[in-house]
C-alpha positions in Angstrom: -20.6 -8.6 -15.7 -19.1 -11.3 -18.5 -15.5 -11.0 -19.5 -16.6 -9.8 -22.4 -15.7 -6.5 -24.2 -16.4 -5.2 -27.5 -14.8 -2.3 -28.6 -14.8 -0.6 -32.0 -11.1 -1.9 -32.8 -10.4 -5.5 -32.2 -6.9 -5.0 -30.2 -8.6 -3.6 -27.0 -10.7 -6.5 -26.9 -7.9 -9.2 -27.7 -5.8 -7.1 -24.9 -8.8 -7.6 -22.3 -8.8 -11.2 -23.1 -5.4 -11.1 -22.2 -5.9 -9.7 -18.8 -9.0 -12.0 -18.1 -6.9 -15.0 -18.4 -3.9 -13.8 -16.7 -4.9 -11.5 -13.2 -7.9 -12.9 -11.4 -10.3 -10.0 -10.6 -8.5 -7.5 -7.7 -5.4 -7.8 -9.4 -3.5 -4.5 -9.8 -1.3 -4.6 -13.0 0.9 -2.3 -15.1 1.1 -1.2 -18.6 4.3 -2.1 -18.8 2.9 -5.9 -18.0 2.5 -6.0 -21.2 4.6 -6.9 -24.6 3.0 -8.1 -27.6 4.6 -9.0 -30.7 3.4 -6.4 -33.5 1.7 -3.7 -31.1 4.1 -0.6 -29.9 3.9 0.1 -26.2 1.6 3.2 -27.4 -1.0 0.9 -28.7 -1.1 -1.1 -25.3 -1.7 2.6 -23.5 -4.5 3.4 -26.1 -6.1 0.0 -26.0 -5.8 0.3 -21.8 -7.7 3.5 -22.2 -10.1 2.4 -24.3 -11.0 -0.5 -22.2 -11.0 1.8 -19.2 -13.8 4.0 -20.6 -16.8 2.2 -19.3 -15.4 1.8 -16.0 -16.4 -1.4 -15.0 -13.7 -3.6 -17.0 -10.7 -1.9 -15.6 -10.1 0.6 -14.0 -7.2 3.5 -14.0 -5.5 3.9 -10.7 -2.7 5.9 -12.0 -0.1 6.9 -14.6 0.1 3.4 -15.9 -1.5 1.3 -13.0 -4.4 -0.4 -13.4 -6.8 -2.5 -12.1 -8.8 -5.5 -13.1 -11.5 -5.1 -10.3 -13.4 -6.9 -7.8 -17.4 -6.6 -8.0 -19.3 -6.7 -5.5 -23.0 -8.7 -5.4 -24.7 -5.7 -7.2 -22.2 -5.6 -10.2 -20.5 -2.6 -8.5 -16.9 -2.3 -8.7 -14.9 -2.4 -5.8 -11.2 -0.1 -5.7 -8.6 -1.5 -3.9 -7.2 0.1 -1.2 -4.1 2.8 -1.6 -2.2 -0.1 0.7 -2.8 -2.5 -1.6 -1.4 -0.2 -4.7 1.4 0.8 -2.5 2.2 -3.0 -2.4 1.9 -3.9 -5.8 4.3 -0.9 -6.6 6.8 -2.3 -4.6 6.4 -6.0 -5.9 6.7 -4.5 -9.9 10.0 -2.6 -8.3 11.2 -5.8 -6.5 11.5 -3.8 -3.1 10.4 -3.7 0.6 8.1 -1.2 1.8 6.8 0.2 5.6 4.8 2.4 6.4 6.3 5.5 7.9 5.2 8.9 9.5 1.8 9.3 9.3 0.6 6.2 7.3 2.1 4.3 10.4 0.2 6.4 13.1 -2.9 5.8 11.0 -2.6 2.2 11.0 -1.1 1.9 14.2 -4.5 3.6 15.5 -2.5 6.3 16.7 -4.5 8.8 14.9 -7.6 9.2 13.4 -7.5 10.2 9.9 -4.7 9.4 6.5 -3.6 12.4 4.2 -2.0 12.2 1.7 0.4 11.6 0.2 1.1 8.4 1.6 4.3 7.9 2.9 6.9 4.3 3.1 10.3 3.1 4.1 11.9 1.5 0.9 15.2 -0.2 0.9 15.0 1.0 -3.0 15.5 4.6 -4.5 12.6 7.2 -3.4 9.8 7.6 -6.2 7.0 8.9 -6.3 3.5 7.9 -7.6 0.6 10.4 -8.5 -2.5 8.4 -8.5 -6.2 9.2 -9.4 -8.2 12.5 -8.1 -4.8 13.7 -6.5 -3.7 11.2 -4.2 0.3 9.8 -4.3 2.4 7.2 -2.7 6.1 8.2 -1.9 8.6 5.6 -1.2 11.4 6.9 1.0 15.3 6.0 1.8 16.1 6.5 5.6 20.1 5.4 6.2 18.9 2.9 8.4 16.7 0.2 7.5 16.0 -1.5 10.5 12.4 -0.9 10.0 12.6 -4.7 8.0 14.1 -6.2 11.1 10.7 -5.8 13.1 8.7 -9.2 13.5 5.2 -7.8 14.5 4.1 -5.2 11.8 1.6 -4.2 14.2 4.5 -2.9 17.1 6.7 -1.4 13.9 3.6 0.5 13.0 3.1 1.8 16.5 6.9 2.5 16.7 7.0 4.2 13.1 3.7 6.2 14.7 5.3 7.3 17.7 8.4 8.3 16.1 6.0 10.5 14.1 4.0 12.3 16.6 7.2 12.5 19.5 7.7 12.2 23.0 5.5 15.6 24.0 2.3 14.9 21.9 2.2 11.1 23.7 -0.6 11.8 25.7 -3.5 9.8 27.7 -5.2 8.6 24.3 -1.8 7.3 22.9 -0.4 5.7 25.9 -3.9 3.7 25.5 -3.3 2.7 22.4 0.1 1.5 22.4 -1.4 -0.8 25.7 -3.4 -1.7 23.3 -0.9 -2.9 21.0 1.1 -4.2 23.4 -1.4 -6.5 24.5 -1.5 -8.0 21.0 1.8 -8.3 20.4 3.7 -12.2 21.7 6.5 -11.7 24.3 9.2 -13.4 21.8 8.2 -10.4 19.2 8.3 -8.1 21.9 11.4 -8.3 23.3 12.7 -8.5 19.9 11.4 -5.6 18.6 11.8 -2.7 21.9 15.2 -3.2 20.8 15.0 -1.7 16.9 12.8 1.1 18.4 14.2 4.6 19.4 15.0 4.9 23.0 11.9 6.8 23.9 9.7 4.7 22.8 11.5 1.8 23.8 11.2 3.0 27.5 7.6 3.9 27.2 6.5 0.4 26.0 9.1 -1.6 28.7 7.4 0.4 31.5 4.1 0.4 29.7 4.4 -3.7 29.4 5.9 -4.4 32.8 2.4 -2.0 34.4 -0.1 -4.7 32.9 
């Protein structure tokens, strides 16, 4: 598809040239991106809307976040992942995010499927973000916030993961899986990181380590 759009009313397409030359395509942006001299903030939402209609120039990912998307080799459009909108919430807030309860076991590989809503650590206030066909992002507070402190994402997934399912649901498939991780994760990280998890799971992953 061209950059190209052409609206009925001028101001959609003058907004769209706007967002060609300033987010490359895959770029997730906000309504609130934008301030132009003579339009009110409601024109910005209507001319947004307008250019959302044929689906294909952006795309509405939520109450004010939108995308300018990717298209694959057939001219399809490609969504970004919820991951990827969780992360450009917490850039427009200016805060860090992790995933937490069951986003982390997802990711960690711990289990097998993601509900909703999506779930994440902030060291910012908790908010919450309804996105398209149901699906929200929550950012949480926890009083500690050591989850930052990790060094390998991949072992503070696992941890986060663990923490979620508990000590009795750890059974043969998991321990596999954190080997798994374990493998992948370099001794500096390592020893690190055991020490920022609870003591549980730090145990299980010392013993789990010193076995291979």
């Amino acid at each position: 598809m061209s950059s190209s759009f052409s609206p009925s009313s001028p101001f959609p397409a003058l907004l769209f040239g706007l967002i060609v030359d300033r987010f490359p395509r895959g770029s997730i942006f906000f309504a609130d991106d934008f301030s132009l001299d003579g339009h009110r903030p409601e024109s910005v939402r209507w001319a947004l809307s307008e250019l959302c209609s044929d689906g294909v120039s952006i795309i509405r990912l939520g109450r004010g976040i939108f995308c300018y998307p990717r298209l694959d080799p057939h001219g399809k459009v490609v969504t970004p992942d919820d991951l990827a909108v969780a992360e450009a919430l917490a850039a427009r807030w200016r805060v860090r995010i992790a995933p937490c309860g069951e986003q982390a076991a997802y990711l960690s590989g711990l289990i097998a499927f993601q509900n909703y809503p999506l779930r994440f650590v902030s060291d910012g206030s908790e908010q919450v973000f309804n996105l398209q066909n149901g699906r929200r992002i929550e950012f949480l507070r926890r009083k500690s916030v050591k989850v930052f402190d990790f060094r390998s994402e991949r072992f503070r997934n696992l941890v986060e993961g663990l923490r979620f399912l508990g000590s009795p649901n750890v059974k043969e498939f998991e321990t596999g899986v954190v080997r798994e991780v374990l493998r992948e994760v370099p001794d500096s990280d390592f020893f690190h990181d055991v020490l920022l998890a609870p003591g549980w799971v730090r145990e299980l992953c010392l013993s789990l380590r010193e076995s291979e």
